[in-house]
C-alpha positions as CSV (number, residue, x, y, z in Angstrom):
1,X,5.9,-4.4,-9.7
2,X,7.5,-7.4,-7.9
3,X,11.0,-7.5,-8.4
4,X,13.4,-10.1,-6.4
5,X,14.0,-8.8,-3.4
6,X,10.2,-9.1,-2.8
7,X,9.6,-12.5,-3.9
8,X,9.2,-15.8,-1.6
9,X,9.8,-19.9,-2.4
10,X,6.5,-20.5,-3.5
11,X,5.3,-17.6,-4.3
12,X,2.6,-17.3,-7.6
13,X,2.9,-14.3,-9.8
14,X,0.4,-14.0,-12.9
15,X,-0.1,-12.0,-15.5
16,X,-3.7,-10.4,-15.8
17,X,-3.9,-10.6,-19.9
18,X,-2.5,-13.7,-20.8
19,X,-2.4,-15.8,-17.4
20,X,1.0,-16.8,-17.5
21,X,1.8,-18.2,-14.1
22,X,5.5,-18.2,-12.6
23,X,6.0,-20.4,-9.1
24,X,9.4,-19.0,-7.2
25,X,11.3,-22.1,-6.4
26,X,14.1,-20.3,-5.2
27,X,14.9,-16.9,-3.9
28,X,17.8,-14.3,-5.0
29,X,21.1,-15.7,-3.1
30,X,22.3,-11.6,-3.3
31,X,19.2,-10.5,-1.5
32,X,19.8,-12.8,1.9
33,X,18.9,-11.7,5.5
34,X,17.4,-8.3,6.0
35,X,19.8,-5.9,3.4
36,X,19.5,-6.7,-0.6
37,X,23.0,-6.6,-2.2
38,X,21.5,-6.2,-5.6
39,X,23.2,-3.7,-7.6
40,X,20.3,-3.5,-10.0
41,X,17.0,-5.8,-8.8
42,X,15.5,-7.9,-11.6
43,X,11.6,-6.9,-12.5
44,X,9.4,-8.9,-13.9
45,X,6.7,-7.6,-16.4
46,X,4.5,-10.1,-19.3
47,X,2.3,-8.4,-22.4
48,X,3.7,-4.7,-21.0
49,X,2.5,-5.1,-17.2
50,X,3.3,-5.6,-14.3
51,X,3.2,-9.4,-12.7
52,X,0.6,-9.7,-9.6
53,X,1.1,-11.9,-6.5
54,X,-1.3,-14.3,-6.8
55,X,-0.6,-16.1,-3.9
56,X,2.0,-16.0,-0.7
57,X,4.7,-18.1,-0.4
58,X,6.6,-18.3,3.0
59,X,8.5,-15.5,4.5
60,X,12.4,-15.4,4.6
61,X,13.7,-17.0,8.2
């Protein structure tokens, strides 16, 4: 399951039953450089599942 820590500006994440799309346009100011400061990471889940990465957005620099 993605969750925000994982996910990159422009980024794709889909949902496999209904094809909702979400493009990351920005990424988690608390999860900066190489340690996440998130005290509880956000998930992401549509119809009861998972999202899947449907397509790679650039790394963290």
């Amino acid at each position: 399951m993605p969750d925000c820590h994982d996910m990159r500006v422009g980024s794709v994440y889909a949902c496999k039953q209904c094809g909702l799309e979400l493009l990351v346009v920005e990424e988690c100011k608390e999860c900066e450089g190489e340690e996440c400061t998130c005290t509880q990471p956000c998930t992401f889940e549509c119809c009861g599942e998972p999202l899947y990465q449907k397509s790679g957005g650039k790394s963290k620099s």
